[in-house]
C-alpha positions in Angstrom: 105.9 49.0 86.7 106.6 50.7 89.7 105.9 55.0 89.5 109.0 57.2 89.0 110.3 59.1 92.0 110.1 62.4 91.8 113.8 62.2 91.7 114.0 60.5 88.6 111.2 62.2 87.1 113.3 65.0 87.0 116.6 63.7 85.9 114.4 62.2 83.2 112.6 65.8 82.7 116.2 67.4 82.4 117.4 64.9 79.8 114.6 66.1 77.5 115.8 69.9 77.5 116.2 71.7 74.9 119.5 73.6 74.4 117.1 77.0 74.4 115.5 76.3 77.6 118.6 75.7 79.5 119.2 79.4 80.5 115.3 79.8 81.4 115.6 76.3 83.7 118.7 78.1 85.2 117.4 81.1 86.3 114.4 79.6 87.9 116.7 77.2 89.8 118.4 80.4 91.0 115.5 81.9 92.0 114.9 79.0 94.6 118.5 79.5 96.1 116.4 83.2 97.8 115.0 83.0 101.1 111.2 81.7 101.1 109.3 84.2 103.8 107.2 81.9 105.5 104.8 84.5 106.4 101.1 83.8 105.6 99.4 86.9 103.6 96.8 89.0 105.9 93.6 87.6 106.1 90.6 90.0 106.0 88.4 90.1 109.2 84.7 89.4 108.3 84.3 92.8 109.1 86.5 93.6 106.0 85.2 91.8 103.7 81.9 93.2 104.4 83.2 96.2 103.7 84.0 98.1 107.2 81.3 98.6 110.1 77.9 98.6 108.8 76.1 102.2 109.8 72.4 100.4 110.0 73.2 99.2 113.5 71.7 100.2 116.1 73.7 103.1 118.2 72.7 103.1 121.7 73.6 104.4 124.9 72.5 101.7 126.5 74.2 97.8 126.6 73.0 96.1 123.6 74.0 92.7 124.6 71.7 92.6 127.0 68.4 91.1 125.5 66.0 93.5 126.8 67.8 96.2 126.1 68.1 95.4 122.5 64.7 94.4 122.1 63.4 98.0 123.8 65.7 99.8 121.2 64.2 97.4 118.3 60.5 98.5 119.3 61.3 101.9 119.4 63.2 101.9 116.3 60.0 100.2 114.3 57.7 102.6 116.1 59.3 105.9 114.8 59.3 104.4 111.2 55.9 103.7 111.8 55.1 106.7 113.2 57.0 108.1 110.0 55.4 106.5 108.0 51.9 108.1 108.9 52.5 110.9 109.2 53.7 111.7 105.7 
């Protein structure tokens, strides 16, 4: 046997409705007659869902995409925690 169409899965759905469902099946079949809004919800950025700009970066003056620069401000971040560190 070949499968149902949708189609006639539902005229076969709607012959098995009971009287008390009727006005429930109505409304919802109403409710399809509104506009759809085919805009997607927001996405979070991954920023977001981190929860906001971390404050453990590093602030510079300087241009921290540059590889040397980042690596200088590294060092000198470990060696003031260091230096911290014994001198508690």
């Amino acid at each position: 046997m070949y499968p149902s169409s949708p189609h006639q899965q539902l005229l076969q759905a709607i012959a098995n409705v009971q009287e008390q469902q009727i006005p429930i099946i109505l409304q919802f079949i109403s409710s399809l007659d509104s506009p759809i809004s085919n805009t997607a919800p927001k996405t979070q950025t991954v920023l977001e869902k981190m929860g906001g700009y971390p404050k453990f970066l590093l602030e510079g003056a300087g241009n921290l995409s540059d590889r040397d620069v980042r690596k200088k401000a590294i060092a000198d971040k470990i060696k003031a925690k260091h230096q911290a560190r014994h001198h508690e």
